[in-house]
PDBQT receptor file of N, H, CA, C and O in Angstrom, charges set to zero:
ATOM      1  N   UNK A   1     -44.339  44.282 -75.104  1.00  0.00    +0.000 N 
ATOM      2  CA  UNK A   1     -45.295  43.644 -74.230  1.00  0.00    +0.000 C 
ATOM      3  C   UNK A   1     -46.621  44.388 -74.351  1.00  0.00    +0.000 C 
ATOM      4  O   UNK A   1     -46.561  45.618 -74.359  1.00  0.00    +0.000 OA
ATOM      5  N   UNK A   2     -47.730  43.833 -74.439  1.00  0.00    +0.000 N 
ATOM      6  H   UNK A   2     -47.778  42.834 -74.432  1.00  0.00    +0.000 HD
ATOM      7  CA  UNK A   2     -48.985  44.474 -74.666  1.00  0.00    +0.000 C 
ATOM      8  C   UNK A   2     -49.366  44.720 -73.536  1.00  0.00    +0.000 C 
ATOM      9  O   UNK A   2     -48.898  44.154 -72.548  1.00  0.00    +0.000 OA
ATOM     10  N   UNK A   3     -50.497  45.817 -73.481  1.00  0.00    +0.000 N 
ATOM     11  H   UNK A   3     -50.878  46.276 -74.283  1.00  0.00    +0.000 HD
ATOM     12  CA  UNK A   3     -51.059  46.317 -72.343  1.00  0.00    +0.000 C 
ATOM     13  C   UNK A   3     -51.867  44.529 -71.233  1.00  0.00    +0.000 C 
ATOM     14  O   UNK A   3     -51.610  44.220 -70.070  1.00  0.00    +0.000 OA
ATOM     15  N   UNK A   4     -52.576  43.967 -71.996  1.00  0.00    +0.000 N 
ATOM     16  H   UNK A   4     -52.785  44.218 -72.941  1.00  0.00    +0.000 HD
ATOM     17  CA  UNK A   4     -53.186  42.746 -72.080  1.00  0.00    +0.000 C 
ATOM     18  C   UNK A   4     -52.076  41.805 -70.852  1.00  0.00    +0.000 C 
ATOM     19  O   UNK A   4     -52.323  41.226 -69.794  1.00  0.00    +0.000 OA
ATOM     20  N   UNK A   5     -51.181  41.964 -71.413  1.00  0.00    +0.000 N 
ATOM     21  H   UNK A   5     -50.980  42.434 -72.272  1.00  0.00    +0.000 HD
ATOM     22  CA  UNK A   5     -49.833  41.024 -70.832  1.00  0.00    +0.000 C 
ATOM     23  C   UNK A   5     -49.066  41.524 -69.578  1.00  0.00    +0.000 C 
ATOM     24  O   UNK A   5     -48.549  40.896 -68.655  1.00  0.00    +0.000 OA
ATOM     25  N   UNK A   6     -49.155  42.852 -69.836  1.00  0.00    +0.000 N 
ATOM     26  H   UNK A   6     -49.575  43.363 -70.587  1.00  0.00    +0.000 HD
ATOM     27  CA  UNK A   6     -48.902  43.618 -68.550  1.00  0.00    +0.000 C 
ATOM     28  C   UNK A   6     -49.865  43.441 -67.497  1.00  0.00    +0.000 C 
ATOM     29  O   UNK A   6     -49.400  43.166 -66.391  1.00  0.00    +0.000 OA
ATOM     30  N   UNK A   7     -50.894  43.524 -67.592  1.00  0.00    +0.000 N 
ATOM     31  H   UNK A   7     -51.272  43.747 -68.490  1.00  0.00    +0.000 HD
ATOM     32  CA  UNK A   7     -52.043  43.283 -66.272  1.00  0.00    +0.000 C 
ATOM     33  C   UNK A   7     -51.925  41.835 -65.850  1.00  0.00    +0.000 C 
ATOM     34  O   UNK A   7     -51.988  41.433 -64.688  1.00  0.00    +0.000 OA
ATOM     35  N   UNK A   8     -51.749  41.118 -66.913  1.00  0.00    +0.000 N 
ATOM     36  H   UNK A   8     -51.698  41.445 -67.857  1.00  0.00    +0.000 HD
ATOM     37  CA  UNK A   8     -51.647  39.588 -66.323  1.00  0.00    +0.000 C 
ATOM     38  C   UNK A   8     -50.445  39.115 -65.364  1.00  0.00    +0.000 C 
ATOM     39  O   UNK A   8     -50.520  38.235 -64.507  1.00  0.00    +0.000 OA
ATOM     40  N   UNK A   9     -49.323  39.891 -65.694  1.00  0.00    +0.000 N 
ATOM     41  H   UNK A   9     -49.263  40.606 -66.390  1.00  0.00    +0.000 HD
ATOM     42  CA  UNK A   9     -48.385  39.786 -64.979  1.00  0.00    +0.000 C 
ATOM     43  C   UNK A   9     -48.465  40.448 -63.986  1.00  0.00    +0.000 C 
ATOM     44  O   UNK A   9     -47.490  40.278 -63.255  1.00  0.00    +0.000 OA
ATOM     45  N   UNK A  10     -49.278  41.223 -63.566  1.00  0.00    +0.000 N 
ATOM     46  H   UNK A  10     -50.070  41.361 -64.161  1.00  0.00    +0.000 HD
ATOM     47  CA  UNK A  10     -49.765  41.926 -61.716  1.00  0.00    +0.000 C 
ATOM     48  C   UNK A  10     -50.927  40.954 -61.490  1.00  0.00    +0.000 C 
ATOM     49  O   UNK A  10     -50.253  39.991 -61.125  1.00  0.00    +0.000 OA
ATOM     50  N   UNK A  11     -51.769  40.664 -61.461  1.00  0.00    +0.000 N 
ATOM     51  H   UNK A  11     -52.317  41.446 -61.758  1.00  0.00    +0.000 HD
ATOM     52  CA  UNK A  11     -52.349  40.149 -61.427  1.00  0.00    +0.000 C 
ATOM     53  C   UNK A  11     -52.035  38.943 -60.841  1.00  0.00    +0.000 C 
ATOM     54  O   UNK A  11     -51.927  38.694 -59.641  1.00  0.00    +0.000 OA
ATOM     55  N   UNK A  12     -51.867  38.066 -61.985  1.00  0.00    +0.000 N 
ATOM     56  H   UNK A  12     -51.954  38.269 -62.961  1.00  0.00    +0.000 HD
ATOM     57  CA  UNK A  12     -51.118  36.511 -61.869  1.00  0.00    +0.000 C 
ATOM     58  C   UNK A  12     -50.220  36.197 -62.853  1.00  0.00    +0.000 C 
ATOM     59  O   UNK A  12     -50.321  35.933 -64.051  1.00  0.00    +0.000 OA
ATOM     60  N   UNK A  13     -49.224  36.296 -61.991  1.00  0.00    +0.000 N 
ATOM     61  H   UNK A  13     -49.142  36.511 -61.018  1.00  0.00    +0.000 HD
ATOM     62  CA  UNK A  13     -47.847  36.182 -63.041  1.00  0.00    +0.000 C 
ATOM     63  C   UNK A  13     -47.485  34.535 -63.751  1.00  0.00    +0.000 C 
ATOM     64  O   UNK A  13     -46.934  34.484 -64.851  1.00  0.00    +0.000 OA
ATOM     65  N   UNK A  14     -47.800  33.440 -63.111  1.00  0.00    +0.000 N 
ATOM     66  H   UNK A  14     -48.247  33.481 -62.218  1.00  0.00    +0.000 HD
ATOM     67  CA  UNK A  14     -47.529  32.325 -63.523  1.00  0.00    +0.000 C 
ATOM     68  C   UNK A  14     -48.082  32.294 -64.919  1.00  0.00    +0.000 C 
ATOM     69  O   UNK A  14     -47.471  31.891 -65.909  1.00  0.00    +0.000 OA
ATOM     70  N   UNK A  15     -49.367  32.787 -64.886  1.00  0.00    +0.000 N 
ATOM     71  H   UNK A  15     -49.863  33.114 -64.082  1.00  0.00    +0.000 HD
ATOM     72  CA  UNK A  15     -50.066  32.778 -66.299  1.00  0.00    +0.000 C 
ATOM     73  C   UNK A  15     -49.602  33.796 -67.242  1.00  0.00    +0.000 C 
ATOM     74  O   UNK A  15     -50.156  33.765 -68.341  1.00  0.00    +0.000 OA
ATOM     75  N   UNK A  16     -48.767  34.632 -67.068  1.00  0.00    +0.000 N 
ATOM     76  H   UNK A  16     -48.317  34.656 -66.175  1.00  0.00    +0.000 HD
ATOM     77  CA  UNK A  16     -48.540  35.602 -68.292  1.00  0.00    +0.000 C 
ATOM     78  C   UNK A  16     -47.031  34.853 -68.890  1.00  0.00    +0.000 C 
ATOM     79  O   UNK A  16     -46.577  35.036 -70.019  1.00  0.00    +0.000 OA
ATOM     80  N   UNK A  17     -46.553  34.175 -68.058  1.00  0.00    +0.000 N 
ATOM     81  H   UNK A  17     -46.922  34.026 -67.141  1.00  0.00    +0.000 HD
ATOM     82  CA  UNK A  17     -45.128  33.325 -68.303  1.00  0.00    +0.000 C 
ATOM     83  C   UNK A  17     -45.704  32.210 -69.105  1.00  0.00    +0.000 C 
ATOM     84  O   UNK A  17     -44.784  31.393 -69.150  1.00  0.00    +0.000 OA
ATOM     85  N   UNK A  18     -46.894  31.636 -69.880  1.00  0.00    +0.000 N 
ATOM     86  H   UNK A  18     -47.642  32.299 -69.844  1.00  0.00    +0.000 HD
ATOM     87  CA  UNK A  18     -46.933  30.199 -69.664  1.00  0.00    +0.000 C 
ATOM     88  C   UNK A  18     -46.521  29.774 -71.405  1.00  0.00    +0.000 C 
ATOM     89  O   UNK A  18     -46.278  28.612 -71.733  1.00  0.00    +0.000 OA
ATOM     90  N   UNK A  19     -46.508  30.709 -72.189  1.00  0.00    +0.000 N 
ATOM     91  H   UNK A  19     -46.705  31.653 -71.922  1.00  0.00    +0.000 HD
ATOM     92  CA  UNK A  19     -45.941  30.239 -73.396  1.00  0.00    +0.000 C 
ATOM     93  C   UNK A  19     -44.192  30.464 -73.318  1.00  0.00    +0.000 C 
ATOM     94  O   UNK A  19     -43.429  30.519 -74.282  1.00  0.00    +0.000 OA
ATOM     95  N   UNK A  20     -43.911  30.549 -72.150  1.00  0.00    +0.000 N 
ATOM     96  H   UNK A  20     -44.531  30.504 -71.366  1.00  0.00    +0.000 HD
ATOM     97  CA  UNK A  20     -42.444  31.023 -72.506  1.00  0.00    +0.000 C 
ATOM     98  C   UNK A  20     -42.052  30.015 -71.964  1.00  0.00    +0.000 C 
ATOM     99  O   UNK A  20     -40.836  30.145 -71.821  1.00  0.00    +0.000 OA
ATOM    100  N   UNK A  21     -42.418  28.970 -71.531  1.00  0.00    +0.000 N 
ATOM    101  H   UNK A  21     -43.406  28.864 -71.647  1.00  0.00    +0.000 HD
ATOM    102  CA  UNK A  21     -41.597  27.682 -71.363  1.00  0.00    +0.000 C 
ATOM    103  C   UNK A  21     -42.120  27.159 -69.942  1.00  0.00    +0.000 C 
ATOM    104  O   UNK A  21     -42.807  27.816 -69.160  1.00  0.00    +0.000 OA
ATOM    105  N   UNK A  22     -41.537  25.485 -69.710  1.00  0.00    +0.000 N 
ATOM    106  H   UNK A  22     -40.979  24.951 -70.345  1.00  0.00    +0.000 HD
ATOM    107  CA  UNK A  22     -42.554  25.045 -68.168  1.00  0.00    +0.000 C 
ATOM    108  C   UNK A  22     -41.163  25.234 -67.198  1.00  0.00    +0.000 C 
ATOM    109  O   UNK A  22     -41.212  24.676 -66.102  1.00  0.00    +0.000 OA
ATOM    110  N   UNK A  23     -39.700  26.129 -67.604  1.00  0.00    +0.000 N 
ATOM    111  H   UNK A  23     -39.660  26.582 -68.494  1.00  0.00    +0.000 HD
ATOM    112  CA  UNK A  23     -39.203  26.263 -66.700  1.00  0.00    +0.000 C 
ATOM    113  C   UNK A  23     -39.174  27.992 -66.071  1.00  0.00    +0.000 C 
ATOM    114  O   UNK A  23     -38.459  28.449 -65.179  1.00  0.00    +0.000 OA
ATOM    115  N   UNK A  24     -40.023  28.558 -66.746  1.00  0.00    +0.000 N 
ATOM    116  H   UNK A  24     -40.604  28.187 -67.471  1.00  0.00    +0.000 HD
ATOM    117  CA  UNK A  24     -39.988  30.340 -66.709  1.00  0.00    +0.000 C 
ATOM    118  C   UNK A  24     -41.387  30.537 -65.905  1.00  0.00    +0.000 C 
ATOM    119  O   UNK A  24     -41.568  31.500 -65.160  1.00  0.00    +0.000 OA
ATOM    120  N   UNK A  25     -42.723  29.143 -66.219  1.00  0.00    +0.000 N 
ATOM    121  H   UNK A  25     -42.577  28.361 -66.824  1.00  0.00    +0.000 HD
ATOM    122  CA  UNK A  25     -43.819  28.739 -65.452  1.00  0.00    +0.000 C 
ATOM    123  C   UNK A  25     -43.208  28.541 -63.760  1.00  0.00    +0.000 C 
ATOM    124  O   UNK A  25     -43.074  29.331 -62.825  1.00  0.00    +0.000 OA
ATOM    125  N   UNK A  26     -43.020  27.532 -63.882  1.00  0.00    +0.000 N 
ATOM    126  H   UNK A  26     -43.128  26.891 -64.642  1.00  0.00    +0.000 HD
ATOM    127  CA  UNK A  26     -41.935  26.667 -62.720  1.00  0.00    +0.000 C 
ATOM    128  C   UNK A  26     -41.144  27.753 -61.825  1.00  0.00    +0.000 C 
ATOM    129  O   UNK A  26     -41.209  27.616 -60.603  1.00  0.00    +0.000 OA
ATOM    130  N   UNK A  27     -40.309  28.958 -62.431  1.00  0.00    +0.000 N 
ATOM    131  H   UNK A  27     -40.256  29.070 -63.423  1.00  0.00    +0.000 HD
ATOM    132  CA  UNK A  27     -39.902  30.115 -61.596  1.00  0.00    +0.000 C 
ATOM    133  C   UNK A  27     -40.460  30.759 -61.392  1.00  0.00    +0.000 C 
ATOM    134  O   UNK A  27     -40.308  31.142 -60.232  1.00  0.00    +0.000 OA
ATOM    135  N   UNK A  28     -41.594  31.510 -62.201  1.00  0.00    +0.000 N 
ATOM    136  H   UNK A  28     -41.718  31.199 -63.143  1.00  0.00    +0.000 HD
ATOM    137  CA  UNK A  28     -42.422  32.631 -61.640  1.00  0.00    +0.000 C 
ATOM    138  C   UNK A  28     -43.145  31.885 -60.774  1.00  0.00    +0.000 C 
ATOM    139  O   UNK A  28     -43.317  32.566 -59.763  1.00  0.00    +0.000 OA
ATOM    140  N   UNK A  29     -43.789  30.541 -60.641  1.00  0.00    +0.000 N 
ATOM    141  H   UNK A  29     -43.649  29.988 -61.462  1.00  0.00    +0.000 HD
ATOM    142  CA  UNK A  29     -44.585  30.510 -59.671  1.00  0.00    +0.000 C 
ATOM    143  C   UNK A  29     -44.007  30.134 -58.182  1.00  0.00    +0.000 C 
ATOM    144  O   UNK A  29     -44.723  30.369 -57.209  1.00  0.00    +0.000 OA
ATOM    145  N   UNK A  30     -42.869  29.621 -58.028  1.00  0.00    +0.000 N 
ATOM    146  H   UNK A  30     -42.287  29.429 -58.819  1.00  0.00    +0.000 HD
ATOM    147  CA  UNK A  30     -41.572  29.506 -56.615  1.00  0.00    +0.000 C 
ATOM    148  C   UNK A  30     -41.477  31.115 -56.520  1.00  0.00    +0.000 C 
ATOM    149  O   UNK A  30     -41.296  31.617 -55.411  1.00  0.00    +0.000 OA
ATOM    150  N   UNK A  31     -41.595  31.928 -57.663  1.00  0.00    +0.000 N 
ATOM    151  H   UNK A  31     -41.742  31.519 -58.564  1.00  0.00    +0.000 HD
ATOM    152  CA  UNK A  31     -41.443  33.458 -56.682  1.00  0.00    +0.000 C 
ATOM    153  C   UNK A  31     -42.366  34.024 -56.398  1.00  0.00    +0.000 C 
ATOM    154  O   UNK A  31     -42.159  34.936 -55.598  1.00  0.00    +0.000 OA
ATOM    155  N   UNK A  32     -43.971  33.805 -56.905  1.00  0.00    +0.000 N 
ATOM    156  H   UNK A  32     -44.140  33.064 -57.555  1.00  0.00    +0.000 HD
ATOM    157  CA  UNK A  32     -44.836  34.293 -56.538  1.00  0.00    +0.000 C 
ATOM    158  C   UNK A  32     -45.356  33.372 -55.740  1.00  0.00    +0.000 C 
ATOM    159  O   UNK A  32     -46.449  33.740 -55.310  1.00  0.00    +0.000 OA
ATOM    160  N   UNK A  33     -44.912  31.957 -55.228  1.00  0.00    +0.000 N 
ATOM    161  H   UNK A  33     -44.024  31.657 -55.577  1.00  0.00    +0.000 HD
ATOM    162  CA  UNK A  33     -45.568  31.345 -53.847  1.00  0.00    +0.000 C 
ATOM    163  C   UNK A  33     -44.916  32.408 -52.696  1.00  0.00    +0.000 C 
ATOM    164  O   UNK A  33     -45.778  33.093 -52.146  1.00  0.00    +0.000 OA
ATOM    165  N   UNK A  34     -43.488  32.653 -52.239  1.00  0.00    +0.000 N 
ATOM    166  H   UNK A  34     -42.788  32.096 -52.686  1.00  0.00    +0.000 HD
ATOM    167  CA  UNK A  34     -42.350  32.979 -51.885  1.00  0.00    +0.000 C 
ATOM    168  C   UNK A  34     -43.087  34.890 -51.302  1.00  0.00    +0.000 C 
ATOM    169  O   UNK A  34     -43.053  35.537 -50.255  1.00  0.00    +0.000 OA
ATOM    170  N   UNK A  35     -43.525  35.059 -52.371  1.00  0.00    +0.000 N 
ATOM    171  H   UNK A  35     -43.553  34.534 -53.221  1.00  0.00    +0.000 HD
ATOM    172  CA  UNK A  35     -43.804  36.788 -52.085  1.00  0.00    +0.000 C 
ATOM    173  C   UNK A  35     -44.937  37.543 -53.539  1.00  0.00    +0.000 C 
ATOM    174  O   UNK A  35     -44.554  37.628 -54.705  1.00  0.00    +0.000 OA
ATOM    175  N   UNK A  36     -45.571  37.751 -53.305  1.00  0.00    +0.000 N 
ATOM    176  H   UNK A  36     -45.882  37.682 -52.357  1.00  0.00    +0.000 HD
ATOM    177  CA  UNK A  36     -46.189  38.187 -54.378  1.00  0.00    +0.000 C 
ATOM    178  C   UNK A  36     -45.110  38.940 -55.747  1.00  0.00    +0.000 C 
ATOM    179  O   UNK A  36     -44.845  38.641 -56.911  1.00  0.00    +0.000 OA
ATOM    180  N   UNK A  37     -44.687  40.181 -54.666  1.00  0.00    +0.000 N 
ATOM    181  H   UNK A  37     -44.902  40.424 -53.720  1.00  0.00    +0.000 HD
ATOM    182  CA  UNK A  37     -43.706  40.947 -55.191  1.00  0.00    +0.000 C 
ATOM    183  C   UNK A  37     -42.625  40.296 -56.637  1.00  0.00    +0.000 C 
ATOM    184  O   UNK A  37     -42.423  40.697 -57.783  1.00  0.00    +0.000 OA
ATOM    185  N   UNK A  38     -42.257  39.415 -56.025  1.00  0.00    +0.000 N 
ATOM    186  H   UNK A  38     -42.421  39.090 -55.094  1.00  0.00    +0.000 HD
ATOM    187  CA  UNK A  38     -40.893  38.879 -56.936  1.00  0.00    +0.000 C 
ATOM    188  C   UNK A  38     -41.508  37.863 -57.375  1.00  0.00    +0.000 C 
ATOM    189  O   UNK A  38     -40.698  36.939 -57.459  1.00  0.00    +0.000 OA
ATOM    190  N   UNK A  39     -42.744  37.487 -57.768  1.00  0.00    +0.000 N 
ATOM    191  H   UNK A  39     -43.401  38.237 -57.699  1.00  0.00    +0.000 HD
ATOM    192  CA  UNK A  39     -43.249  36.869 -58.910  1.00  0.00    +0.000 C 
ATOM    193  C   UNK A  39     -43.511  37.759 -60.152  1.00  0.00    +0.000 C 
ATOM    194  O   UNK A  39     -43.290  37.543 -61.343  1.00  0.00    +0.000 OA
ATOM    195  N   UNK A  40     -44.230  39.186 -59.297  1.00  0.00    +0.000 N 
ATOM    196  H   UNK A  40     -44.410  39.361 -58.329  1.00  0.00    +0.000 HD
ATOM    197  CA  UNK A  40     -44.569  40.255 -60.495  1.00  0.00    +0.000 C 
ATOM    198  C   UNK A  40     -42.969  40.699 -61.087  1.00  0.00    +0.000 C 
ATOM    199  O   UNK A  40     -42.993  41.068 -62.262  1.00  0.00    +0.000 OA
ATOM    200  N   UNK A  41     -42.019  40.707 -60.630  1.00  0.00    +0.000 N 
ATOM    201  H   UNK A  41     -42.000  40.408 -59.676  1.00  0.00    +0.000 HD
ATOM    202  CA  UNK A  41     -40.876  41.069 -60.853  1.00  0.00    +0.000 C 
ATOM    203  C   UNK A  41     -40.419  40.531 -62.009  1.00  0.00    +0.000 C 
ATOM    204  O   UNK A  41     -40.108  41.027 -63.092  1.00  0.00    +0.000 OA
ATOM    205  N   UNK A  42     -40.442  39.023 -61.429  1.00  0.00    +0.000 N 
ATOM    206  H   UNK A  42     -40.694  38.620 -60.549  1.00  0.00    +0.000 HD
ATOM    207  CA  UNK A  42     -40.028  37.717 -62.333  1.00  0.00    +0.000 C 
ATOM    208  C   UNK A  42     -40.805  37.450 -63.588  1.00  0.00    +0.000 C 
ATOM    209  O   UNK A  42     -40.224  36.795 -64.454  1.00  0.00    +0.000 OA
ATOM    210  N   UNK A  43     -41.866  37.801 -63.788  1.00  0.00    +0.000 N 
ATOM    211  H   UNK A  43     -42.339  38.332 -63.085  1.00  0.00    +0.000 HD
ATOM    212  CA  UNK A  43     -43.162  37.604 -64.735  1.00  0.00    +0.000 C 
ATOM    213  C   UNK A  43     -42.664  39.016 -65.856  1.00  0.00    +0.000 C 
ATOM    214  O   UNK A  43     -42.378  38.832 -67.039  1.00  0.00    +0.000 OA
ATOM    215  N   UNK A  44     -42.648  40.393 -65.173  1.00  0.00    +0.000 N 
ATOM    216  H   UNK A  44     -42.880  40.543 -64.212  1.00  0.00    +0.000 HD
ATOM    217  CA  UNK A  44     -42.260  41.420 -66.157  1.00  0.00    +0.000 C 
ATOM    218  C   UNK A  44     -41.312  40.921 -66.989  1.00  0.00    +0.000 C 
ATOM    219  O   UNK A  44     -41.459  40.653 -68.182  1.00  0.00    +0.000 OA
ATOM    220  N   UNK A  45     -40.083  40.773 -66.154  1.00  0.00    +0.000 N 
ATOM    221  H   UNK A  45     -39.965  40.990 -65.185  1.00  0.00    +0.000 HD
ATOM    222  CA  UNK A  45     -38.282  40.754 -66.981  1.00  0.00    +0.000 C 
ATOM    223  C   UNK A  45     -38.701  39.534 -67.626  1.00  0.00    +0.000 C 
ATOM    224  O   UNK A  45     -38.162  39.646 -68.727  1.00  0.00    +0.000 OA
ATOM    225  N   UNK A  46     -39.438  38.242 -67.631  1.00  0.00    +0.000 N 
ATOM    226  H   UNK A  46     -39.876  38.151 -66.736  1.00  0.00    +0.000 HD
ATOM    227  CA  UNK A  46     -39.249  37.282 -68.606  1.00  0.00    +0.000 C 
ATOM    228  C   UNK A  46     -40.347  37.887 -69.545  1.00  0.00    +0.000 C 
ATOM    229  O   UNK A  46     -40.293  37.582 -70.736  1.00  0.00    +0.000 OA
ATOM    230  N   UNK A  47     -40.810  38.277 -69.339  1.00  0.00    +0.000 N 
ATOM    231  H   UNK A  47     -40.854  38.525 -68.371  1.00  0.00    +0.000 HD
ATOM    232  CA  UNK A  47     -42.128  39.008 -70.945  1.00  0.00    +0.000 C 
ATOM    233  C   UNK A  47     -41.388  40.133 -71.347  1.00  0.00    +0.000 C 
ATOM    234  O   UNK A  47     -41.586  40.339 -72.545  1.00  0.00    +0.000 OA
ATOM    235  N   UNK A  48     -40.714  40.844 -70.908  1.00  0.00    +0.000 N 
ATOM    236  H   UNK A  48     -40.553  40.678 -69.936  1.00  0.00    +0.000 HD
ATOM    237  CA  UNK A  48     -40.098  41.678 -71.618  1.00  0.00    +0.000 C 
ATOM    238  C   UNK A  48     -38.875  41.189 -72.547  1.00  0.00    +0.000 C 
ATOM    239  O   UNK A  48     -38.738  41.560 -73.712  1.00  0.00    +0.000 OA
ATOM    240  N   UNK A  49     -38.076  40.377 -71.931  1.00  0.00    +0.000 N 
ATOM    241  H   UNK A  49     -38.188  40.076 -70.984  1.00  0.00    +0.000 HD
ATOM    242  CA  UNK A  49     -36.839  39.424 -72.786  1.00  0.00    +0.000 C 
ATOM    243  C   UNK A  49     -37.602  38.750 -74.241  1.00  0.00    +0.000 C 
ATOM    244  O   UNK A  49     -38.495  37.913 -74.370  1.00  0.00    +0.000 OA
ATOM    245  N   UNK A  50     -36.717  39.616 -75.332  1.00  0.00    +0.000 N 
ATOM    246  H   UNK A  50     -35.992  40.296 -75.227  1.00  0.00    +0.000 HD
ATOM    247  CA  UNK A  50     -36.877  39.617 -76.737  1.00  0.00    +0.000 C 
ATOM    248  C   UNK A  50     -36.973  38.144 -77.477  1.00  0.00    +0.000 C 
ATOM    249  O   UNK A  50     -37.112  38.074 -78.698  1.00  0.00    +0.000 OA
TER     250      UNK A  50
């Protein structure tokens, strides 16, 4: 994960998810409506998955 990709995912996580599919879009943003927290959560572990 690049430094670049990492800030986007604190930041605003829906957008660092958005090439990884409109259902990984679709979850990070139900967890970052939900709580900030567990969007940034949700946004890391799917950018980190190989």
């Amino acid at each position: 994960m690049s430094c670049l990709r990492a800030i986007l995912c604190i930041i605003f996580p829906p957008l660092a998810v958005i090439d990884k599919g409109c259902g990984s879009v679709i979850l990070v943003f139900a967890l970052t409506l939900c709580a900030w927290v567990p969007g940034v959560i949700g946004a890391i572990l799917i950018c980190n998955k190989q």
